[in-house]
matplotlib code that plots the C-alpha trace (Angstrom):
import matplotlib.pyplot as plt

x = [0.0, 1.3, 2.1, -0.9, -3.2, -5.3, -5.6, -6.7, -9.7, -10.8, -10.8, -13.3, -15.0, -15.8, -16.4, -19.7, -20.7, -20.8, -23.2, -25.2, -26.2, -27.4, -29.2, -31.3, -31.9, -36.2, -35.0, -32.1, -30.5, -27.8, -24.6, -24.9, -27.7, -25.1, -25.0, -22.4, -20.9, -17.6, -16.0, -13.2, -12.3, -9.0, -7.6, -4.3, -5.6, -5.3, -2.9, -2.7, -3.7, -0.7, -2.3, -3.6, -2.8, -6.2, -5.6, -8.0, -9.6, -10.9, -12.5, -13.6, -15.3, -13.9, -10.9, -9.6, -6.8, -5.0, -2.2, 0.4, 0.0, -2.7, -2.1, -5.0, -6.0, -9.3, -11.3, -14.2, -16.5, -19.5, -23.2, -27.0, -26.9, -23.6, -19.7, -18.6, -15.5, -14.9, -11.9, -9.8, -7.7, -5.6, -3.0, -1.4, -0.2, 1.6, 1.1, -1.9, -3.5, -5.4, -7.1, -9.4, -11.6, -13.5, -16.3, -18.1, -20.8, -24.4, -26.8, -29.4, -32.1, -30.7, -30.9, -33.9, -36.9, -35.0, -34.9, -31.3, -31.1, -32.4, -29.6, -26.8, -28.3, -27.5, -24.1, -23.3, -24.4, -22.8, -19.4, -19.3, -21.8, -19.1, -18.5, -20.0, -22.1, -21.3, -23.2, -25.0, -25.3, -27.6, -25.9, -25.5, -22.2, -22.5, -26.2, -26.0, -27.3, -25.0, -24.2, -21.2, -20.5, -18.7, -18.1, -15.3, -14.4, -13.8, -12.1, -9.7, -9.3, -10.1, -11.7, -14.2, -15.0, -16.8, -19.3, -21.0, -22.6, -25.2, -24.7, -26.7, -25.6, -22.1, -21.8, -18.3, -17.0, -14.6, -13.4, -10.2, -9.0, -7.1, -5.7, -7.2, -8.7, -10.9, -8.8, -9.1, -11.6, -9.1, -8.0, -11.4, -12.4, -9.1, -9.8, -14.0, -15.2, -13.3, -13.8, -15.4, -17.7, -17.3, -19.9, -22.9, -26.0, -29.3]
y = [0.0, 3.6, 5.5, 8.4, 6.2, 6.0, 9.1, 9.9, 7.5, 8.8, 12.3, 10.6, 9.3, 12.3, 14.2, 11.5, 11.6, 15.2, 15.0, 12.3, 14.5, 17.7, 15.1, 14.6, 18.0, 19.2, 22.6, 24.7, 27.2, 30.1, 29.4, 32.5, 30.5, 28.3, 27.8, 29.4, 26.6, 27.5, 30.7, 30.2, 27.9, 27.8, 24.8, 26.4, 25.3, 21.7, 19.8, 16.5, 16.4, 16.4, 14.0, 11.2, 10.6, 12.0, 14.6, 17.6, 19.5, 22.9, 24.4, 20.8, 20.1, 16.3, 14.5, 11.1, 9.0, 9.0, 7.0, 9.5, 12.7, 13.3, 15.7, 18.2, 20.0, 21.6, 22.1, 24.1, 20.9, 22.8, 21.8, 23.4, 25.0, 26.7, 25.9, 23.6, 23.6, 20.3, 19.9, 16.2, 14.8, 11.8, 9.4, 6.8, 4.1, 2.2, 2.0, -0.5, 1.3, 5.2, 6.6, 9.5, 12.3, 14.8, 17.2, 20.1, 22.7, 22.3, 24.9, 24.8, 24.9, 21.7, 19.6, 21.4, 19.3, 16.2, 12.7, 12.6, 8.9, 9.2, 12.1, 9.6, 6.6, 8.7, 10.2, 6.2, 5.1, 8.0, 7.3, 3.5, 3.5, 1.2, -1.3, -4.1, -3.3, -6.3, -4.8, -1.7, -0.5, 2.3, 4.3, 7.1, 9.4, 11.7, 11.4, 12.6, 9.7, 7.7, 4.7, 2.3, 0.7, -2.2, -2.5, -4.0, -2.3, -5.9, -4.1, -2.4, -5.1, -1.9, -2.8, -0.3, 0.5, 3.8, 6.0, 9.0, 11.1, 14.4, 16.8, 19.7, 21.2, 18.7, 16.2, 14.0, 11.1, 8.7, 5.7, 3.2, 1.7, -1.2, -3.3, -7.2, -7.2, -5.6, -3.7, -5.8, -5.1, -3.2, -0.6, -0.1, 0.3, 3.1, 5.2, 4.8, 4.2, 6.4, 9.2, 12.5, 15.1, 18.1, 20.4, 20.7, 18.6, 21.2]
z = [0.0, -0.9, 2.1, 2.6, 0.4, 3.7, 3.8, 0.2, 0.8, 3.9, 2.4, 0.0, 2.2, 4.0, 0.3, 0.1, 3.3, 2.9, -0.1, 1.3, 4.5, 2.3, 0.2, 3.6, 4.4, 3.5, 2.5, 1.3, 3.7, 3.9, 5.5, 7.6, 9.4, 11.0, 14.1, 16.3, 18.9, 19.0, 19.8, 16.5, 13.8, 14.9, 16.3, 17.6, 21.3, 20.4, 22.3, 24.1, 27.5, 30.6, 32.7, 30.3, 26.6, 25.7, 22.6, 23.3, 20.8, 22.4, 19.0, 18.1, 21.4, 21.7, 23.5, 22.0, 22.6, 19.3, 19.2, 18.2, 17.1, 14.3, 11.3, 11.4, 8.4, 6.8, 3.5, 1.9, 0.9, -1.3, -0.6, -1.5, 1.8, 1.5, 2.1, 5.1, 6.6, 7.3, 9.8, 9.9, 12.2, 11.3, 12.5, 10.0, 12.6, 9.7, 5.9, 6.9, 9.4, 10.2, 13.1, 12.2, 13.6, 11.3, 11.9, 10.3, 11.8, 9.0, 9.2, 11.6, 9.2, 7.6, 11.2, 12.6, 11.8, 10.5, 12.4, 13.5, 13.1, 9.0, 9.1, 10.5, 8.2, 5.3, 6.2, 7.1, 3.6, 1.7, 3.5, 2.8, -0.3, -2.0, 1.2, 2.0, 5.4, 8.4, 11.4, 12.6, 16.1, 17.6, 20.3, 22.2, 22.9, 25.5, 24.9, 21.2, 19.2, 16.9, 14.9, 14.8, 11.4, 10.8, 6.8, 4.5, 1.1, -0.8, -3.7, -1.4, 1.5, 4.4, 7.1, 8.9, 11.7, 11.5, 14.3, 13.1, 15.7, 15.8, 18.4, 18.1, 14.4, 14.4, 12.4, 14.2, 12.1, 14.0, 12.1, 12.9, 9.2, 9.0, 5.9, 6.1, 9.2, 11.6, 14.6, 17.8, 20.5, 22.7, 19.7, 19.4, 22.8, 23.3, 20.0, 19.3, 22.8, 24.6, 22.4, 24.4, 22.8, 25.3, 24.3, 27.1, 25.9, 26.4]

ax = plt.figure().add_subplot(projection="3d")
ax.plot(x, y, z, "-o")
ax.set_aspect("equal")
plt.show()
């Protein structure tokens, strides 16, 4: 495998699942009605934590242990209801194997109204539209509701295990790749299940 090449597919992925949620949305809307639930776009703040290995997002509202430091980086993804910056956080482990975080801020208008779990159905099945689906679970994080995909992309031999999550206006992807297999229970339970959204549920 080329090194990066993880990374080019999940920047796919996240261009589909992009798509897929303004697809769901019952009406267009201007991006100045976004939402406001971060002081800055700016994630100068981020830094890992001192007392555990947690790396803290303050703009992105989430803590996660990634295994080493991730690269973060954003982009302008164009949809009906305006540009979204969609930030990315990722960690290539190896050639074989990517942690990642992503999340972008959709305008009110577009969630308002909606049934967040159609909304997380279709971000799911936009992001792995090409993958072959192994097992669904409903859940909750933080008490924002989400789903945990397992899925395998035949063509490719990657291995999925991939949570998207709706709080408030914020759509959070969190996905652990791996080349051949699925990542064990314990990588999973580090990365996915110990991932913290920090924003106050109202």
């Amino acid at each position: 495998m080329k090194k990066n090449f993880i990374y080019v597919v999940f920047l796919g992925l996240l261009a589909v699942f992009t798509l897929s949620l303004n697809s769901c949305g019952n009406q267009k809307a201007d991006s100045d009605d976004t939402e406001v639930t971060d002081d800055s776009n700016n994630d100068s703040d981020d830094a890992r934590a001192e007392d555990e290995d947690y790396y803290v997002s303050k703009d992105g509202k989430f803590k996660v242990k990634f295994p080493g430091t991730p690269e973060v980086s954003s982009q302008m993804v164009p949809t009906d209801a305006g540009e979204i910056e969609m930030f990315t956080y990722i960690y290539e482990k190896s050639a074989t194997e990517a942690y990642m975080v992503a999340y972008g801020d959709y305008p009110s208008s577009l969630i308002d109204g909606s049934d967040p779990k159609e909304l997380l159905e279709a971000s799911r099945d936009g992001a792995l539209e090409t993958s072959k689906i192994d097992g669904n679970e409903d859940l909750k994080v933080n008490g924002f509701p989400a789903i945990r995909t397992r899925a395998i992309d035949v063509e490719q031999n990657f291995y999925y295990i991939y949570e998207v999550i709706l709080a408030k206006n914020r759509l959070y992807q969190v996905m652990i790749v791996r080349d051949g297999d699925y990542p064990s229970d314990s990588v999973v339970a580090d990365f996915i299940d110990d991932f913290v959204i920090t924003m106050k549920k109202k």
